[in-house]
N, C-alpha and C positions, 0 to 999 in steps of 0.2 A: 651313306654318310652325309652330315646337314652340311659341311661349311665348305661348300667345292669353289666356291665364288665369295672374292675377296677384293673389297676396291681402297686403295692405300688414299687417306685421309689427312691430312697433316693437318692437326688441330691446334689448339693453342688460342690464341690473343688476336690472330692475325687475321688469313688467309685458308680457304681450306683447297687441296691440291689434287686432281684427280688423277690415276693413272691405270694402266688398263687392268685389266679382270685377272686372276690367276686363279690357275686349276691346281689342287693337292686331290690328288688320285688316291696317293698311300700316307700313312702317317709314322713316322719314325721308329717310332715303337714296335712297328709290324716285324720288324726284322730280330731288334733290340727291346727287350718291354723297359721303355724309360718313358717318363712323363717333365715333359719340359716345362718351367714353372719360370718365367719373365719377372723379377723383380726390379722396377721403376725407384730409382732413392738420390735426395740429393747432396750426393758424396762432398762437392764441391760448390762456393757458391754461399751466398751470406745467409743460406740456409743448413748447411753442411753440419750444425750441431744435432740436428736430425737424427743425422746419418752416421756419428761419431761410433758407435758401440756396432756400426751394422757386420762387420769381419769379425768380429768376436763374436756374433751373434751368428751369423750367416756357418763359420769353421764348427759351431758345438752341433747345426742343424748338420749340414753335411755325415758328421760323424754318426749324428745318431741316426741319419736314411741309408746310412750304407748296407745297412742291412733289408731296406725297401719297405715297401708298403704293399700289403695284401688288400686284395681286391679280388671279391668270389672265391677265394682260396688260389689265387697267382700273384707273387710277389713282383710288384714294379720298382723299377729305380728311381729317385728324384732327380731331374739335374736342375739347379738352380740355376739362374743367369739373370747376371746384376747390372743394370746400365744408369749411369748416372743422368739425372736430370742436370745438372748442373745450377739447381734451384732456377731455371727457366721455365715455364709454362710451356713455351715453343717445343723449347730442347725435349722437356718430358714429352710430347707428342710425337716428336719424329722418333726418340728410341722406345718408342711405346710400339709404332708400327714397325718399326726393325724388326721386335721380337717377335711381332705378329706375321710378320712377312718374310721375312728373310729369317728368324730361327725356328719360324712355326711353332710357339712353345702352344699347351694346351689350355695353359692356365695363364694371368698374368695376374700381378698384384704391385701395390702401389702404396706408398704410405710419407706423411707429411705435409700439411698444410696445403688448401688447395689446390695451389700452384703445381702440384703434384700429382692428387688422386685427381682431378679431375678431367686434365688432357690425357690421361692416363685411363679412365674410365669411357670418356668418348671414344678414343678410340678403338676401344673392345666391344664399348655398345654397336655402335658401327661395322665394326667385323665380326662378330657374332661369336667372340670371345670371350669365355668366362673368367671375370674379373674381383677380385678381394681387396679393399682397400681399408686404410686406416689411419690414424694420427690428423684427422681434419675435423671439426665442427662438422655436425650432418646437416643442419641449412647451405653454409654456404657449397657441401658436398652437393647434393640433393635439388635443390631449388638455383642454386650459383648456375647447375646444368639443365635448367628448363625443364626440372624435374616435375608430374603431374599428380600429386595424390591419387588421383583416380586411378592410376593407370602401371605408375611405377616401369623401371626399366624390365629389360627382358635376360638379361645378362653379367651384371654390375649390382653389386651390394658390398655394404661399408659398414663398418666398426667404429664408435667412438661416441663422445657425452653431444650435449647441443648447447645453444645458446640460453636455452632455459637452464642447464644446470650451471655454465658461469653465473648468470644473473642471479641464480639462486645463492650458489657459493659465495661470489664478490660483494652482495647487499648483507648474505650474513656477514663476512669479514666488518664489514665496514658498519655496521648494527653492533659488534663484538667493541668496537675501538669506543664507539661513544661519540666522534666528532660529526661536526654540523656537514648534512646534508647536501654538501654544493662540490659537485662532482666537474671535473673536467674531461673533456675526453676527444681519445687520438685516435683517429682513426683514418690507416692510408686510402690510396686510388688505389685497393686490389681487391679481391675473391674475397678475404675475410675481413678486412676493414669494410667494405660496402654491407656485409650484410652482418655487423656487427653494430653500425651506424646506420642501419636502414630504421626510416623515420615508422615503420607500421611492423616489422617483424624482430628488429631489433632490439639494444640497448633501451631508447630513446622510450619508448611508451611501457618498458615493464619497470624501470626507474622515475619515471614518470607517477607511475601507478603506488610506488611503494612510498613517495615522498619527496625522491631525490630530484634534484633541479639539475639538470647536465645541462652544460655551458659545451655546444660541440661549433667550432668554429669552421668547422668543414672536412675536405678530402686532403691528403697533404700526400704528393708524390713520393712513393717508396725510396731511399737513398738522399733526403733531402737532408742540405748542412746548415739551415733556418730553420727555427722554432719559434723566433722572437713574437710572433705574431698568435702564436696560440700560448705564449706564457703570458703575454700583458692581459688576454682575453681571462686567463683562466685569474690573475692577480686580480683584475676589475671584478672579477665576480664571487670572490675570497672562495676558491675552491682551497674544501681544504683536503679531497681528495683526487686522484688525477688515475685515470685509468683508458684502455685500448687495449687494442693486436698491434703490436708490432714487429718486425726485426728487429736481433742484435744490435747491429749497427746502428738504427734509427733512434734506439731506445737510448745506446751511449751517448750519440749527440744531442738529445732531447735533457737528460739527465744533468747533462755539463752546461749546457749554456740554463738553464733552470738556477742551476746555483748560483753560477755567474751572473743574473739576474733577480737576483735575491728573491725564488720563487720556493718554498719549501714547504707541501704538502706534508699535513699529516701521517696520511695513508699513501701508497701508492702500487695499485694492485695493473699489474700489466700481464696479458696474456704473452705467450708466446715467447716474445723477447729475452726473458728471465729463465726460462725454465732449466739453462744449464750453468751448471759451477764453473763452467771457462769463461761465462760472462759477469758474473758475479765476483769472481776474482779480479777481473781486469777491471771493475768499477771500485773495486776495493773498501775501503771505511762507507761509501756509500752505497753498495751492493748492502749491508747488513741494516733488515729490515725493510727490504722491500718484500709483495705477499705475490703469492700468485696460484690458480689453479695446480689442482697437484691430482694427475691425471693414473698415477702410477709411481709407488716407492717399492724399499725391502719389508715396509710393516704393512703392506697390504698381506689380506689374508687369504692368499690365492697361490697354489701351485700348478705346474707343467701339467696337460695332460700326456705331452709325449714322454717326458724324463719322471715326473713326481719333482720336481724340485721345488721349494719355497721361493716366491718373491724374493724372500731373503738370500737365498741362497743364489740365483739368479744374479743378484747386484753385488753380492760380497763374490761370485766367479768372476767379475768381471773386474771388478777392482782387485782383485789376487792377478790375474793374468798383465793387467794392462797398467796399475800404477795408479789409473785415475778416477775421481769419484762417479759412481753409478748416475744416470738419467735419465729421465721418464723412459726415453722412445724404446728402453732396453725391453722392457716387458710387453710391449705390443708388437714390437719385430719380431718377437719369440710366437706371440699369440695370433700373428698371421699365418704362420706357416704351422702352429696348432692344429686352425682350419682347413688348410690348403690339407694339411696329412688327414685328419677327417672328411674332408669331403672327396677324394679319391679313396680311403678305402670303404666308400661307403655309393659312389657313384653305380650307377647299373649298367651306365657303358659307355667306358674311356674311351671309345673310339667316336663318341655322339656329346659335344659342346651342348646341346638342349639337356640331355641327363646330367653332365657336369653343372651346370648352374642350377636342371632344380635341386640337385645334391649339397648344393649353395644355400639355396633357398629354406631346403629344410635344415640347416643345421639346429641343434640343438647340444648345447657342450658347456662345461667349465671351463675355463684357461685360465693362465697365471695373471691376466687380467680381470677376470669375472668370467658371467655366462654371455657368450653369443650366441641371438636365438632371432630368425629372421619373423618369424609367427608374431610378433606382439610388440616390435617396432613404430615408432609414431608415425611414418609414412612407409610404404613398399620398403624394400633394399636398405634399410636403415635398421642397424641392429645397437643401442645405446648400452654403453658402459658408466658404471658408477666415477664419480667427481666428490674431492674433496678439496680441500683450498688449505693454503700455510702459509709459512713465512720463511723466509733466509733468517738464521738466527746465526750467533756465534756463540753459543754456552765453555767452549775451551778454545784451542787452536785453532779449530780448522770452521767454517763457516757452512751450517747445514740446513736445508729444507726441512721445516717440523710444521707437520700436520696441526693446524688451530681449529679447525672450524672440522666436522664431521656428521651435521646435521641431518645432510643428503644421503649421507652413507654410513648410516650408524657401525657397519660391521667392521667399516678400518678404523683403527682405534687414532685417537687424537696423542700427539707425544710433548705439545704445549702450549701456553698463550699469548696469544699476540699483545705484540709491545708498540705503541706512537714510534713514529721515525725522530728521530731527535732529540 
């Protein structure tokens, strides 16, 4: 068996911790056939909209592995096991090695914004864990962890669009509006602000390139309750659009003191920050008509390979069960464990972490998000999903994300056109 020797790592931001060797002799399953599958999410924590739909999502997988997954012709059981990051970098690294260490799961996986898959995937690269992650940009996934083109991980491969498909998405959006070219941009001190505003891989030279003049006034600490200093920058330089990665909370304070200082962009296209209806209600009359990447909806045309269900059907079960409206991360949490249930019944031997990852390596599948296929990835361990871009519209009551722009991905259908903020 390959993975006898194990040295517990505590990864993150910080410090890394060494502690002594441990021997696994037997594997859990030898008694019981269950395959332990570690899911990394940050339930809690000014990232937690993530994580909102993960128990709804998490209760319909349960139900449907109850009846196991075959392998060779012998069915195994799933058992899942959820540890919250607490949208920490740290915290995801120490419950990353719990599950490694102390649950021994076989699998682990991980999903939401750096801060997550990434200590999250060090640590499995490091112990020799095979690892599934999703919901992050692949540069700052990739490259963020000293990732090598040439060489790629051994263990660790991810899901999701890149920086080329924002920059593609965000300059169509803002091509679609018609306004002048003078772009502002926010970009914090983390994983996906650095390599969003990295002066040779990022934003900065492919906006460069197409026209656009970005006013970036710098790094701005996550949680900060100042903006005044990147609004007069971006007023002096008549941005008449403003765009970044942010958090929630950055994005609300940034938003408010904006108005309060009579800064009122055209356009305003924010990753990340926007992407749920519980933030967009609470910014209220100006929530409607901001744009932002639209990574996953109910009009995508893509159903379960485990269930057959529609995209549609996926986000109208969740809004039947729960009351509230559907959000991206619903259909890639589904489409993790897609994979996870394909590459265990397709593995050649559950008891050998090197066959489980190349089982990884060769996926090749549809999911209720698209195809994951690690063969034709722009680096190793990087497996790219289609990107469309929209707006928060209010057409009746209730204020909805509609698909504008579908350039990149002609097969999801577009549902309307973007309107100026104002």
């Amino acid at each position: 068996m390959k993975n006898t020797n194990r040295r517990y790592v505590l990864g993150g931001l910080t410090a890394s911790v060494a502690a002594p060797a441990i021997l696994r002799s037997t594997r859990a399953y030898a008694q019981s056939p269950t395959i332990k599958v570690g899911f990394v999410t940050p339930s809690t924590g000014p990232l937690a909209g993530f994580a909102e739909a993960d128990d709804y999502i998490l209760e319909g997988l349960r139900a449907h592995f109850a009846g196991g997954v075959t392998n060779n012709g012998k069915a195994y059981n799933i058992e899942i096991i959820k540890k919250d990051s607490q949208s920490n970098p740290n915290r995801a690294a120490e419950v990353a090695a719990g599950l490694i260490l102390d649950d021994e799961v076989d699998i682990i996986t991980a999903a939401a914004t750096p801060d997550t898959t990434n200590p999250v995937a060090d640590q499995a690269e490091i112990n020799e864990i095979p690892c599934i992650t999703t919901d992050a940009p692949w540069q700052p996934y990739f490259f963020g962890r000293g990732g090598n083109p040439a060489e790629g991980f051994a263990y660790t491969y991810h899901f999701f669009w890149g920086l080329e498909d924002i920059i593609a998405n965000f300059t169509g959006l803002w091509n679609d509006a018609g306004v002048a070219k003078k772009v502002g941009g926010l970009f914090p001190n983390d994983a996906d602000g650095n390599a969003w505003g990295d002066a040779n891989l990022g934003l900065p030279p492919a906006l460069a390139a197409q026209g656009f003049d970005l006013t970036d006034p710098g790094r701005y600490q996550p949680l900060s309750d100042d903006f005044s200093n990147f609004i007069s920058a971006f007023k002096d330089a008549g941005c008449e659009i403003v765009t970044g990665v942010m958090i929630p909370p950055d994005f609300g304070t940034f938003w408010a003191q904006a108005a309060q200082q009579g800064f009122n962009p055209k356009v305003a296209t924010i990753g990340k920050a926007i992407l749920f209806p519980s933030v967009i209600e609470a910014l209220g009359d100006r929530g409607v008509g901001l744009t932002s990447e639209i990574w996953w909806s109910p009009n995508h045309p893509f159903s379960s390979s485990l269930t057959g269900a529609s995209a549609k059907d996926l986000a109208g079960g969740y809004t039947a069960a729960t009351g509230r409206p559907w959000t991206q991360p619903i259909g890639f949490k589904h489409a993790l464990f897609e994979v996870v249930a394909d590459v265990i019944g397709r593995a050649d031997d559950l008891d050998d972490a090197d066959a489980i990852a190349a089982a990884i390596k060769g996926t090749q599948m549809s999911t209720i998000v698209g195809g994951v296929d690690w063969s034709n990835g722009p680096v190793p361990n990087v497996s790219k999903t289609p990107l469309v871009s929209g707006q928060w519209q209010k057409p009746g009551d209730a204020v909805e994300l509609v698909i504008t722009n579908n350039a990149h991905a002609p097969e999801i259908p577009v549902g309307g056109e973007l309107t100026l903020l104002g």
